[in-house]
VOLUMLO-524148 format. One line per field, with one value per atom (N, C-alpha, C): residue number from 1; residue in one letter; atom name; x, z, y. Coordinates in steps of 0.001 Angstrom, whole numbers. Atoms other than C-alpha are relative to their C-alpha. Layout:
! residues N
i NUM / ...
aa A / ...
at CA / ...
X X / ...
Z Z / ...
Y Y / ...
***
This chain:
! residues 193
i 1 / 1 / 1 / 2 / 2 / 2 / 3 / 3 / 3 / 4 / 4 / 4 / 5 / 5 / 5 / 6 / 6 / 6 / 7 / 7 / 7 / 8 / 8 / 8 / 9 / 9 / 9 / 10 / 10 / 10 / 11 / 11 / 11 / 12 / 12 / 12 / 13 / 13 / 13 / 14 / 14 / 14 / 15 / 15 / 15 / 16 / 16 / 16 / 17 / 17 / 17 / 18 / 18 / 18 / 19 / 19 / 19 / 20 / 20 / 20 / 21 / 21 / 21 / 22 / 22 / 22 / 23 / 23 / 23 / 24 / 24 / 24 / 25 / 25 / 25 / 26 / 26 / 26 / 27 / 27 / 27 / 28 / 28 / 28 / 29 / 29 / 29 / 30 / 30 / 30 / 31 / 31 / 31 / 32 / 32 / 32 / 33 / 33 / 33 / 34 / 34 / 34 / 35 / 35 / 35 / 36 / 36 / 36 / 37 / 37 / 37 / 38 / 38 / 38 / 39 / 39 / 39 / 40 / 40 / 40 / 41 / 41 / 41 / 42 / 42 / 42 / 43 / 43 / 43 / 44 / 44 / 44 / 45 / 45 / 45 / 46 / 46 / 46 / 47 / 47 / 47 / 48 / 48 / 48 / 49 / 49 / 49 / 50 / 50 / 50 / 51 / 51 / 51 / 52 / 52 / 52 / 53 / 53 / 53 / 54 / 54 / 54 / 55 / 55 / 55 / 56 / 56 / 56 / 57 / 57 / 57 / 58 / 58 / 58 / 59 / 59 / 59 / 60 / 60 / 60 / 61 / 61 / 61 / 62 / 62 / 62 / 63 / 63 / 63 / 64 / 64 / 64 / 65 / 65 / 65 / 66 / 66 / 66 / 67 / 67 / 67 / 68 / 68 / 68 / 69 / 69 / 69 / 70 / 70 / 70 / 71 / 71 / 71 / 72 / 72 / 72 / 73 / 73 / 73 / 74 / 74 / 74 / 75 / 75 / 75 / 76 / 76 / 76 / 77 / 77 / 77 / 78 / 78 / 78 / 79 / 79 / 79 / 80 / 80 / 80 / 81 / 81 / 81 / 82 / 82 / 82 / 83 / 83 / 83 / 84 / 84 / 84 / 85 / 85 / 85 / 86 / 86 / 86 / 87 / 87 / 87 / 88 / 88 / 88 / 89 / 89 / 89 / 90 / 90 / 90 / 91 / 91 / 91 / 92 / 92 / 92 / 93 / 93 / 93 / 94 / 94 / 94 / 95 / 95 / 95 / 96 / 96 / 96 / 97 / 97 / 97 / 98 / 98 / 98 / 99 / 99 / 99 / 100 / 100 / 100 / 101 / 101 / 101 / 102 / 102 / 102 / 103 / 103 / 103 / 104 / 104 / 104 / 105 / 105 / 105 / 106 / 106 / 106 / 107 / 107 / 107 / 108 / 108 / 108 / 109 / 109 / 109 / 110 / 110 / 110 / 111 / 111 / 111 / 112 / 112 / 112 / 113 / 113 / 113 / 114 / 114 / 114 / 115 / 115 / 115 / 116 / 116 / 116 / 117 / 117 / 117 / 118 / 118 / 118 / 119 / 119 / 119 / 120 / 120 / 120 / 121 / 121 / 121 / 122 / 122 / 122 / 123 / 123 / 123 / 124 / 124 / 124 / 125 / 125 / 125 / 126 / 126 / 126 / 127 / 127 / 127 / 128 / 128 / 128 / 129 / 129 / 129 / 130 / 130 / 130 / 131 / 131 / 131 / 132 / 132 / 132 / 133 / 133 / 133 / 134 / 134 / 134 / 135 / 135 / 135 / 136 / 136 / 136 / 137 / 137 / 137 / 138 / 138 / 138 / 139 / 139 / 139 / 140 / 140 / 140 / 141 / 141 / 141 / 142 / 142 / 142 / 143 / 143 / 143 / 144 / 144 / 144 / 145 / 145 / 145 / 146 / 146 / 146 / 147 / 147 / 147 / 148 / 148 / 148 / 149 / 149 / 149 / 150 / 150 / 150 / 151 / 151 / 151 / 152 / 152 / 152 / 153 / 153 / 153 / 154 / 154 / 154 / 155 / 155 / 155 / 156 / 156 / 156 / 157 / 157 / 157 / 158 / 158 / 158 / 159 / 159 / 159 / 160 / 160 / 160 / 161 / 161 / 161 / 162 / 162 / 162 / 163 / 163 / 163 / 164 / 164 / 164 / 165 / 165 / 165 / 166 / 166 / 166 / 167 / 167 / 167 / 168 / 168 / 168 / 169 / 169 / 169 / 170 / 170 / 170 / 171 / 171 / 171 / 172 / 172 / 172 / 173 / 173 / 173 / 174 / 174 / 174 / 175 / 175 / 175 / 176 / 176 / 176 / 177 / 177 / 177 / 178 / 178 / 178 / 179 / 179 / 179 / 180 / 180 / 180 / 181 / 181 / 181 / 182 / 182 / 182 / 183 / 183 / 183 / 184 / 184 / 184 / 185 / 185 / 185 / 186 / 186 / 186 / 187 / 187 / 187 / 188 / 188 / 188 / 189 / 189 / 189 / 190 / 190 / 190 / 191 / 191 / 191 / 192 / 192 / 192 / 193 / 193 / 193
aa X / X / X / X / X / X / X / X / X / X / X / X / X / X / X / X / X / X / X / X / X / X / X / X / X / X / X / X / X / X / X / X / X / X / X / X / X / X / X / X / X / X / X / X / X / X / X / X / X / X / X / X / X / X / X / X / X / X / X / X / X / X / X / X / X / X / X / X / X / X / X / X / X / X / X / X / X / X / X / X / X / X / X / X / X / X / X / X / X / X / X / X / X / X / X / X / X / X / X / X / X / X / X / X / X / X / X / X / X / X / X / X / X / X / X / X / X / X / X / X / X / X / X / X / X / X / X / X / X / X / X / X / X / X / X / X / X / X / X / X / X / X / X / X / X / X / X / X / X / X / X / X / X / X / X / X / X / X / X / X / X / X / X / X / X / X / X / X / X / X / X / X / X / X / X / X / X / X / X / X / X / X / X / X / X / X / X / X / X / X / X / X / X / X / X / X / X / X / X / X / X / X / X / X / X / X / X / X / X / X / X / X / X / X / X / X / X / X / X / X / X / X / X / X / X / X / X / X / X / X / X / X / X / X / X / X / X / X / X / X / X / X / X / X / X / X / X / X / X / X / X / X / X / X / X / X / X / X / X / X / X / X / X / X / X / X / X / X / X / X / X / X / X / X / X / X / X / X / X / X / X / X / X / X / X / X / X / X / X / X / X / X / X / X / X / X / X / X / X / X / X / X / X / X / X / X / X / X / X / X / X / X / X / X / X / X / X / X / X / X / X / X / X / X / X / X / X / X / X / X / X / X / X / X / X / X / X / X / X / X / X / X / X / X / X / X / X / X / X / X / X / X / X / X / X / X / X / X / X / X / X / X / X / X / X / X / X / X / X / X / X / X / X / X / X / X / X / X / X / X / X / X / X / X / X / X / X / X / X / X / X / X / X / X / X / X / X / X / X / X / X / X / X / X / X / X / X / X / X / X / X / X / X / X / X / X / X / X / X / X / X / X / X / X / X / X / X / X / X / X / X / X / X / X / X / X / X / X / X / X / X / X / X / X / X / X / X / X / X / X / X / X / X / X / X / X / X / X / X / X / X / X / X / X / X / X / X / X / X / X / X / X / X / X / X / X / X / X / X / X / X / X / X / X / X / X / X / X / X / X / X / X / X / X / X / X / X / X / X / X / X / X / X / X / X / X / X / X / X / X / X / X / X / X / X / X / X / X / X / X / X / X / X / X / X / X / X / X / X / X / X / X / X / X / X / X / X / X / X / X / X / X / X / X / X / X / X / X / X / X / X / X / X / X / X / X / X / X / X / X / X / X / X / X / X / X / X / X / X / X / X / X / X / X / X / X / X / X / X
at N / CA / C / N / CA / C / N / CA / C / N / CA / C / N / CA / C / N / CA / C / N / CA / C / N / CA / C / N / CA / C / N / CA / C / N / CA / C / N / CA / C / N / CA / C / N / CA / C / N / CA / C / N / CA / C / N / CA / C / N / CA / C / N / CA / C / N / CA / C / N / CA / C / N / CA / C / N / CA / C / N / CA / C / N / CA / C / N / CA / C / N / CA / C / N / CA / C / N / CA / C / N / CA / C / N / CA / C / N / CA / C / N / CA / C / N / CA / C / N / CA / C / N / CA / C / N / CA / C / N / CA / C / N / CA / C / N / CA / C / N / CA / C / N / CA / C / N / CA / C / N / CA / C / N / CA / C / N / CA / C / N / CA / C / N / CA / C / N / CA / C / N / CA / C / N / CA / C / N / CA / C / N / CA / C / N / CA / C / N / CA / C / N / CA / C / N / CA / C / N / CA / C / N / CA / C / N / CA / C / N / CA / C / N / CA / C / N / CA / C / N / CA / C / N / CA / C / N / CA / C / N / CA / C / N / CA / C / N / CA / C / N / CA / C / N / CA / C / N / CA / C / N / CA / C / N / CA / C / N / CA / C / N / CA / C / N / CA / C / N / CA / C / N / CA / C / N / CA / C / N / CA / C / N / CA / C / N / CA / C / N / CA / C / N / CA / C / N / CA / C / N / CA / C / N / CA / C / N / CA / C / N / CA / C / N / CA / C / N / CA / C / N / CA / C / N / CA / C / N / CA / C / N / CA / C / N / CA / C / N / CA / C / N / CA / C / N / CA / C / N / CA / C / N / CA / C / N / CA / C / N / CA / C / N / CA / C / N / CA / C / N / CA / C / N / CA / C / N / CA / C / N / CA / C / N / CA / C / N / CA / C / N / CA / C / N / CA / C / N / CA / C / N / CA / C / N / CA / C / N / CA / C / N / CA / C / N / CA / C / N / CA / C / N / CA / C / N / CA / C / N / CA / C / N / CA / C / N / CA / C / N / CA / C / N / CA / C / N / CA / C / N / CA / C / N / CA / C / N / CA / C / N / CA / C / N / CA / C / N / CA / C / N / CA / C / N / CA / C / N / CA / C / N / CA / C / N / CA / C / N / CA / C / N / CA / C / N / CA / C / N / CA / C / N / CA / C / N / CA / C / N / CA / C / N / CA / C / N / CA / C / N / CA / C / N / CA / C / N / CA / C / N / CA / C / N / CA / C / N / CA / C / N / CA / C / N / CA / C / N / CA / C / N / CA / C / N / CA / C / N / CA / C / N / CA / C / N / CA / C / N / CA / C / N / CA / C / N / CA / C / N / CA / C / N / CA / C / N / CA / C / N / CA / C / N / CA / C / N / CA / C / N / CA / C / N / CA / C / N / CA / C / N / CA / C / N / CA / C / N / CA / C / N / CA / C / N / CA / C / N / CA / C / N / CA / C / N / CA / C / N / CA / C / N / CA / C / N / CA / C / N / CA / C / N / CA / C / N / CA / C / N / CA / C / N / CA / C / N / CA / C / N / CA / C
X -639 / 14034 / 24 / 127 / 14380 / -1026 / 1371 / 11194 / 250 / -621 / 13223 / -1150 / 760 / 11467 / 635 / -803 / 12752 / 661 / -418 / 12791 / 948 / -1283 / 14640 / 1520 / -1311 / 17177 / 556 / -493 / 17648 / 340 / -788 / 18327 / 1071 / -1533 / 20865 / 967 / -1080 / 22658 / 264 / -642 / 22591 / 1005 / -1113 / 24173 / 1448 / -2174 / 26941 / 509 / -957 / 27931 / 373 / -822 / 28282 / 887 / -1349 / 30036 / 1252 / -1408 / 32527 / 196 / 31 / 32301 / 436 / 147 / 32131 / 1169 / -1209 / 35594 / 39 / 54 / 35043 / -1209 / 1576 / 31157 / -139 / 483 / 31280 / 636 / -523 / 33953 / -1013 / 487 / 32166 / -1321 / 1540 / 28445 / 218 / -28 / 30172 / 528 / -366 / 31678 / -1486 / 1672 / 28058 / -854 / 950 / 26500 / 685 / 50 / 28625 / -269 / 364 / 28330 / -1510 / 1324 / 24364 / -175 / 66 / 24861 / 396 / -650 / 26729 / -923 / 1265 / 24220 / -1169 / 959 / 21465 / -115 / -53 / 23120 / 79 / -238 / 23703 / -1682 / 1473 / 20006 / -764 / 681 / 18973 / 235 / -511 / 21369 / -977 / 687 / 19995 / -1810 / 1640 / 16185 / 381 / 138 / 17207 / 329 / -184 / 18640 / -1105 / 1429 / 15721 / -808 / 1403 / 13395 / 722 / 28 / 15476 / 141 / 200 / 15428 / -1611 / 1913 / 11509 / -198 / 181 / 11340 / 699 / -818 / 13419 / -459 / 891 / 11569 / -1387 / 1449 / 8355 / 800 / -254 / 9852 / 197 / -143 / 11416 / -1543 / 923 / 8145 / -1129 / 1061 / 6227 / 341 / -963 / 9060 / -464 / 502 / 8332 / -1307 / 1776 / 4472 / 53 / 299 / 5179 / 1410 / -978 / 7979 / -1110 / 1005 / 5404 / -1044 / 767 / 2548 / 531 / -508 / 4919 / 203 / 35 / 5644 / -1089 / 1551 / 2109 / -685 / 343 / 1216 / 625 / -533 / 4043 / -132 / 182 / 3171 / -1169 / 1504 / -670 / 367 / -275 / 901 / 400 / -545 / 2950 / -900 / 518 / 369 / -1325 / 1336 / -2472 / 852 / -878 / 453 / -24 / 104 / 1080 / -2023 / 1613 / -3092 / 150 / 743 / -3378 / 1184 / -1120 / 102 / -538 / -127 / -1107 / -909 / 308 / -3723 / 470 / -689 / -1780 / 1157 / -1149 / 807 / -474 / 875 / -1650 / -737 / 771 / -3359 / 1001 / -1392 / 437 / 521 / -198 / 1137 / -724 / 1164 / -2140 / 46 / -164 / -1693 / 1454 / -970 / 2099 / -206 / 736 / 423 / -376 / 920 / -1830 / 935 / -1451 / 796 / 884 / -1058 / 2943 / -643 / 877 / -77 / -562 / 411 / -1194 / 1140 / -1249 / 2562 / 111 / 117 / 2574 / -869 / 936 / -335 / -14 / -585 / 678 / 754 / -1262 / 3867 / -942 / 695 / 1681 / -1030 / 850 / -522 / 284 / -530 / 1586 / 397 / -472 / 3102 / -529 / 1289 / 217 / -591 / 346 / -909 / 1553 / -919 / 2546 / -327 / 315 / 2089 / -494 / 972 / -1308 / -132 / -729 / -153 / 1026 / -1768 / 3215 / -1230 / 998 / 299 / -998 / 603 / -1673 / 661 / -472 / 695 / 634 / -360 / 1883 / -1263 / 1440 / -1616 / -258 / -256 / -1690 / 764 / -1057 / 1136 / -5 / 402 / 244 / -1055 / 1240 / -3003 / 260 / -117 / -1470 / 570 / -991 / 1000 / -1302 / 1180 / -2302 / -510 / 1162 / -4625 / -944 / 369 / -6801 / -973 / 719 / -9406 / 358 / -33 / -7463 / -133 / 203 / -7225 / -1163 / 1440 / -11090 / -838 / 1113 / -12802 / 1029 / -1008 / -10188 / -520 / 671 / -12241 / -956 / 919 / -14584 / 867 / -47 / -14471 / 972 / -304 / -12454 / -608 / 1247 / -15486 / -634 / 478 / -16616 / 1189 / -1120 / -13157 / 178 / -573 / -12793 / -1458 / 778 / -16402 / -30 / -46 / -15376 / 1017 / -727 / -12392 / -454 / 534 / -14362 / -944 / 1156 / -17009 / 1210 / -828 / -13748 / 879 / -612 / -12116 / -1086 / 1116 / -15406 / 210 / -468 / -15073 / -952 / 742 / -16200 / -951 / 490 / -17505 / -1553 / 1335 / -20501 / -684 / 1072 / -22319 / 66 / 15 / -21314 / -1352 / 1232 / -24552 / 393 / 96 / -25296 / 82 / 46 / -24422 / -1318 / 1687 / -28018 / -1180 / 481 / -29476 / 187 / -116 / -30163 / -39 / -315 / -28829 / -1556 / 1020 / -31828 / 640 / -662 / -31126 / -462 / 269 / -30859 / -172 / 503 / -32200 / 879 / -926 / -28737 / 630 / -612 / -27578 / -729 / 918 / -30560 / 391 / -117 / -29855 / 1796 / -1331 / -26248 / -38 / 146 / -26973 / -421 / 1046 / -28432 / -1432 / 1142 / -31924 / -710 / -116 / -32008 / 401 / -651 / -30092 / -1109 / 1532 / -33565 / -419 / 1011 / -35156 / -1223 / 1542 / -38886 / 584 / 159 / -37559 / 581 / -725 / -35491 / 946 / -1616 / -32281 / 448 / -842 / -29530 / 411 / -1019 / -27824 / 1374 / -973 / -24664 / 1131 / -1200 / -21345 / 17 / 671 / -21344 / 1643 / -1132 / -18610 / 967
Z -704 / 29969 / 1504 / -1179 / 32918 / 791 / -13 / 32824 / 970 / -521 / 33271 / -611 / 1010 / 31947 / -736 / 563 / 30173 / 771 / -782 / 33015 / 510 / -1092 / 35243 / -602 / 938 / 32267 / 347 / 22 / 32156 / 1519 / -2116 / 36074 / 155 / -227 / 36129 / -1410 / 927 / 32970 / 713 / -805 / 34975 / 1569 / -1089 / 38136 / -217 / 708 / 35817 / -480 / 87 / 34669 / 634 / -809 / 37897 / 736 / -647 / 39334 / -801 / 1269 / 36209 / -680 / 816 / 34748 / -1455 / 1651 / 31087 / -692 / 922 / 29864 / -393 / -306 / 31300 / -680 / -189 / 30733 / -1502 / 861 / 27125 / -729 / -19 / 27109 / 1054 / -707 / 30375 / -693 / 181 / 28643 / -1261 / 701 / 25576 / 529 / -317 / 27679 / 750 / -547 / 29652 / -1429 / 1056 / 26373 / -1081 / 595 / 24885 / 1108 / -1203 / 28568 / -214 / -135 / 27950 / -985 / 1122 / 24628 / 1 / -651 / 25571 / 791 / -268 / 27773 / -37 / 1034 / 25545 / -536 / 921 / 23449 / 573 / -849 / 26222 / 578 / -198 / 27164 / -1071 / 1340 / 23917 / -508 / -97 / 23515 / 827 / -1228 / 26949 / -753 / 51 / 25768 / -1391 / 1007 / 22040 / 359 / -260 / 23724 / 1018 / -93 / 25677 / -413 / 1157 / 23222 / -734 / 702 / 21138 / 824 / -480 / 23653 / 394 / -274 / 24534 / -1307 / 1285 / 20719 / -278 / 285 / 20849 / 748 / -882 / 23831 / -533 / 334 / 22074 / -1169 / 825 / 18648 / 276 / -612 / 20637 / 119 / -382 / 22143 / -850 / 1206 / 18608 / -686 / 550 / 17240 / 818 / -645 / 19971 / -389 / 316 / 19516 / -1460 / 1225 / 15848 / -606 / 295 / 15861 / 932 / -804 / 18374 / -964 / 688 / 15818 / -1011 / 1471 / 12990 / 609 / -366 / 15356 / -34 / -567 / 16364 / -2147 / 1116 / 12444 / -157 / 630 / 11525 / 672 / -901 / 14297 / -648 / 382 / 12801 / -1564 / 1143 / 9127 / 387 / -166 / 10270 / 20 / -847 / 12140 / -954 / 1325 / 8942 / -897 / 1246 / 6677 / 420 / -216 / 8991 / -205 / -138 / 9313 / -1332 / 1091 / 5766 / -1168 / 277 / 4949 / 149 / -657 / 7081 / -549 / 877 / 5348 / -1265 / 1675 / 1660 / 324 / -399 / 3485 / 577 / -665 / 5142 / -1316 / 940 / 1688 / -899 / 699 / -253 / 839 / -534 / 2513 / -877 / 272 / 1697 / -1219 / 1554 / -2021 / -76 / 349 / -1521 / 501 / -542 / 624 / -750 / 1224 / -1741 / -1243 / 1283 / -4643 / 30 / -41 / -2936 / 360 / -470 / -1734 / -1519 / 1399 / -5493 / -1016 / 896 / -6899 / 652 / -711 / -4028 / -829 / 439 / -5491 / -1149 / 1479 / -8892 / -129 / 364 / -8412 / 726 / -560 / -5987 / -1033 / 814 / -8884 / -1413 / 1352 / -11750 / 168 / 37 / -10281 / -82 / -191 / -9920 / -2066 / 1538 / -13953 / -728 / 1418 / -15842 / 759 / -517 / -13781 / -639 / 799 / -15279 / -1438 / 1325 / -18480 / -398 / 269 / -18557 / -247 / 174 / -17580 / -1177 / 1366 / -20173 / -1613 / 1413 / -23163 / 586 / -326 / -21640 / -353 / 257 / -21832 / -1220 / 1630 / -25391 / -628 / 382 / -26306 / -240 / -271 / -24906 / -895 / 858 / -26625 / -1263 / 1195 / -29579 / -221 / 235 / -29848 / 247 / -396 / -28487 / -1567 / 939 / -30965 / -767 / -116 / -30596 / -788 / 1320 / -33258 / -1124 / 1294 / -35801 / -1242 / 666 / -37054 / -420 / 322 / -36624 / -1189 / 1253 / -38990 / -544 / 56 / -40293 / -1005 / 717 / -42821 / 1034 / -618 / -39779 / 236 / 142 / -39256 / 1649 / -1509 / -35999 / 623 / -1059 / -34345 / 643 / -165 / -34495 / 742 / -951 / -33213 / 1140 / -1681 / -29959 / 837 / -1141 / -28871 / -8 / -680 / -29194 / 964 / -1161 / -27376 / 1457 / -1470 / -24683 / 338 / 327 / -25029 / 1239 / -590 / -24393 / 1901 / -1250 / -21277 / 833 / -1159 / -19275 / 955 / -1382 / -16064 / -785 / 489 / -16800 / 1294 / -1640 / -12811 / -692 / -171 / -14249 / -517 / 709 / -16239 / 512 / -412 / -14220 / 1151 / -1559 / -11361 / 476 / -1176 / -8250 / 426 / -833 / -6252 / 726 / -236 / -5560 / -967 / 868 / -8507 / -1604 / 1194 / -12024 / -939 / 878 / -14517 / -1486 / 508 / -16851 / -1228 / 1046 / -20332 / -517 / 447 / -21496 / -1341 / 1087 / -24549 / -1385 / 585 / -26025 / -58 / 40 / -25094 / -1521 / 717 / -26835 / -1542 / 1874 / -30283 / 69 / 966 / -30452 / 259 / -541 / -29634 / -1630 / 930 / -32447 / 382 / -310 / -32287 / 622 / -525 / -32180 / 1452 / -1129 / -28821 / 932 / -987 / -26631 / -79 / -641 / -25149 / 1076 / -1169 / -23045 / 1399 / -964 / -20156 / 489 / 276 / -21201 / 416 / -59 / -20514 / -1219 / 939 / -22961 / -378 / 39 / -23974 / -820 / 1289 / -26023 / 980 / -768 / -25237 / 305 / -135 / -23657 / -339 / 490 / -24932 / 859
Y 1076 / 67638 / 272 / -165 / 69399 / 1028 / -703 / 71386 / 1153 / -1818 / 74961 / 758 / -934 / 77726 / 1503 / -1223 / 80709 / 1214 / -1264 / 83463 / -984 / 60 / 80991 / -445 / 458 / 80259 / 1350 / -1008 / 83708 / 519 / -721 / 84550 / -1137 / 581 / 81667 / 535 / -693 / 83125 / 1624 / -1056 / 86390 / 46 / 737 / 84442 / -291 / 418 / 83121 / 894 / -1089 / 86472 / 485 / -1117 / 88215 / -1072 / 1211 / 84714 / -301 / 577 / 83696 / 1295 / -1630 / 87421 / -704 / -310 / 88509 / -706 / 444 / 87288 / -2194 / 1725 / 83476 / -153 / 710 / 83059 / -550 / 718 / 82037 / -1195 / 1092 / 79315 / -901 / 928 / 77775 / -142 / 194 / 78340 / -1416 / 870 / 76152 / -1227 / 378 / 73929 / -1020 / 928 / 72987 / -211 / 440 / 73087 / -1190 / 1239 / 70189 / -1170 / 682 / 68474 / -174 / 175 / 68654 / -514 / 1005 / 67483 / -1210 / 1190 / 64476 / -974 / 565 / 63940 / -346 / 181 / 64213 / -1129 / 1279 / 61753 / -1553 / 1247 / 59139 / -274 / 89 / 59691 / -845 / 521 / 58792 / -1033 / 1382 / 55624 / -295 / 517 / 54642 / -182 / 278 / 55308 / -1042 / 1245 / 53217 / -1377 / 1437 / 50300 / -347 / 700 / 49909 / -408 / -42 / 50396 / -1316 / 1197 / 48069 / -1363 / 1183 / 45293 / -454 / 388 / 45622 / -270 / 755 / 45287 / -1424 / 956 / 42663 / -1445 / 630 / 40822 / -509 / -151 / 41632 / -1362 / 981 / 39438 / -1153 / 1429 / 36876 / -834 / 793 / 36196 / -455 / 534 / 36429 / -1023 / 1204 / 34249 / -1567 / 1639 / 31634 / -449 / 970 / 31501 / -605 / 138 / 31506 / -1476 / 1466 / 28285 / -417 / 1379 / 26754 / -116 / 236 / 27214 / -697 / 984 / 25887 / -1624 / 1896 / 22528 / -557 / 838 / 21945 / -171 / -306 / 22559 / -1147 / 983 / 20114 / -1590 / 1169 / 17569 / -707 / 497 / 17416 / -548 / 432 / 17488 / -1814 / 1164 / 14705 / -1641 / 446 / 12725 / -59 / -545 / 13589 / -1465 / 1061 / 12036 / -1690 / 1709 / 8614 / -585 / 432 / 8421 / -564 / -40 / 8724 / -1367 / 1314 / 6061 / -1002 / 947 / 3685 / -1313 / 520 / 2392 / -799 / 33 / 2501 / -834 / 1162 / 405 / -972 / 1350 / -2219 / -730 / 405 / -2452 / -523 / 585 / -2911 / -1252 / 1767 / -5834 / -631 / 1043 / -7461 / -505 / 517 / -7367 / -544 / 934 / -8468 / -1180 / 1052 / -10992 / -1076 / 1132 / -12079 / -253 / -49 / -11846 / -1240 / 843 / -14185 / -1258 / 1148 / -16443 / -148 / 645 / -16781 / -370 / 594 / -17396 / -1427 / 1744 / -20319 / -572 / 846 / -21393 / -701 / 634 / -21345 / -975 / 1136 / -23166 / -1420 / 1739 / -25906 / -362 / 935 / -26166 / -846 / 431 / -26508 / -769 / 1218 / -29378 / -1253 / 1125 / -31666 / -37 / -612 / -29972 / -479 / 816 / -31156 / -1387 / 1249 / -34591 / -468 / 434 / -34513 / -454 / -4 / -33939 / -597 / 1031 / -36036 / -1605 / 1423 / -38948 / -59 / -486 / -38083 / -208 / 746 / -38292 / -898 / 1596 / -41293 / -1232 / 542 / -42851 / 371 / -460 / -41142 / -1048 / 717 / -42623 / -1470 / 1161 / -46334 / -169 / -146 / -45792 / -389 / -235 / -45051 / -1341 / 946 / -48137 / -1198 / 999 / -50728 / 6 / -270 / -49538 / -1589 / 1466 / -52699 / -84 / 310 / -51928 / 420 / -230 / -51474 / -921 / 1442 / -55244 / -474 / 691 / -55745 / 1144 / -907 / -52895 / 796 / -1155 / -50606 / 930 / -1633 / -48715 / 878 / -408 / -47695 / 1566 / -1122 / -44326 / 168 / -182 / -42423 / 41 / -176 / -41691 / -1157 / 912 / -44897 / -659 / 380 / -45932 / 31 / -370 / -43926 / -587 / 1128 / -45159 / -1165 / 945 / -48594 / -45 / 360 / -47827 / 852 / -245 / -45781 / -1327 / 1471 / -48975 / -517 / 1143 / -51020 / 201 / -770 / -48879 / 162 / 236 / -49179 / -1433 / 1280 / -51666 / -623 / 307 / -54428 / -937 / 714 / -55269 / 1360 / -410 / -53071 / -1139 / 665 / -55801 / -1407 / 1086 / -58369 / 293 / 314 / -60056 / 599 / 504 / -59819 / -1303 / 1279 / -62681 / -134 / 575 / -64310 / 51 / -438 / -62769 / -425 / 308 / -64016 / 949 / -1232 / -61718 / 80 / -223 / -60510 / 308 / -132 / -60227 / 1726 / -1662 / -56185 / -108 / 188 / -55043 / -41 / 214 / -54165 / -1362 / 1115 / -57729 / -644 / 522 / -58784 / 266 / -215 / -57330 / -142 / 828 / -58410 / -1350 / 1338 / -61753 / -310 / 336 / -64150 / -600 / 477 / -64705 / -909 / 965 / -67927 / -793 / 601 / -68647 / 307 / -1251 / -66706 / -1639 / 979 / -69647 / 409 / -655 / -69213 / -146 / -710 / -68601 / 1309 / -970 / -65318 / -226 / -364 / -66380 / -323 / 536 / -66755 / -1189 / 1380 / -69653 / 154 / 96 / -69999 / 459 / -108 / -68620 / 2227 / -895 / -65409 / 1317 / -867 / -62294 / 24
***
């Protein structure tokens, strides 16, 4: 510590015997030797609390890089996670979007569809209560029924002229007609349905 060396230990222990003589010199030699111990030990505090604050400096500063690597880590997690949300929540609009744009639709269509259907057995219904060939053939078959009543539910502004135009006799006219009524110049005569 204090980079004595042995002879000059020994010439100051021969100093302190002929100065403090023989009776004193080995209370004062124990007396400096707990004083050097003391100071030993305060040396040695002194060097551990250094040491433990440069260690302590040193952690701090590994501690900081190592909470700054965990933010920047949790910033990218973060920032990975919204990227990868953002989508899966633009695509859940779109389908509640659409979800709620095909329930509109439904309800705007079903209303027009029972309408259809309310008119429908109403016209059923009417139909049913008319039933205008039943008096003229009634063994005829249904089939034969509904095409006279589609027959009969056709306009009847199709078979009427043209204004300027002499109506030509068709070939269906022709065969329900009787024979007889055909005069040479192909029109009809008689009374007409």
């Amino acid at each position: 510590m204090f980079d004595v060396s042995f002879s000059e230990l020994m010439l100051i222990g021969v100093i302190a015997l002929i100065v403090i003589g023989p009776q004193r010199l080995p209370k004062v030699a124990r007396t400096v030797g707990h004083l050097l111990g003391r100071a030993q030990r305060y040396v040695n505090d002194v060097k551990s609390d250094i040491q433990r604050e440069v260690n302590l400096e040193e952690v701090n500063k590994v501690k900081s890089q190592m909470e700054e690597a965990a933010r920047s880590v949790k910033s990218t997690v973060n920032d990975l996670g919204s990227t990868l949300t953002k989508p899966v929540d633009e695509a859940r609009k779109a389908l509640d979007d659409a979800k709620s744009s095909v329930t509109g639709l439904g309800d705007t269509l079903t209303k027009p569809v029972e309408e259809a259907r309310q008119a429908l057995n109403e016209a059923k219904s009417s139909f049913e209560s008319l039933d205008l060939n039943a008096g003229a053939n009634p063994a005829a078959p249904p089939a034969q029924k509904a095409a006279d009543t589609q027959a009969d539910a056709e306009p009847q502004s199709a078979n009427l002229p043209l204004p300027g135009l002499e109506p030509e006799a068709a070939p269906a006219d022709a065969a329900s007609k009787p024979a007889g009524n055909i005069d040479t110049d192909n029109k009809t005569t008689g009374t007409s349905s």
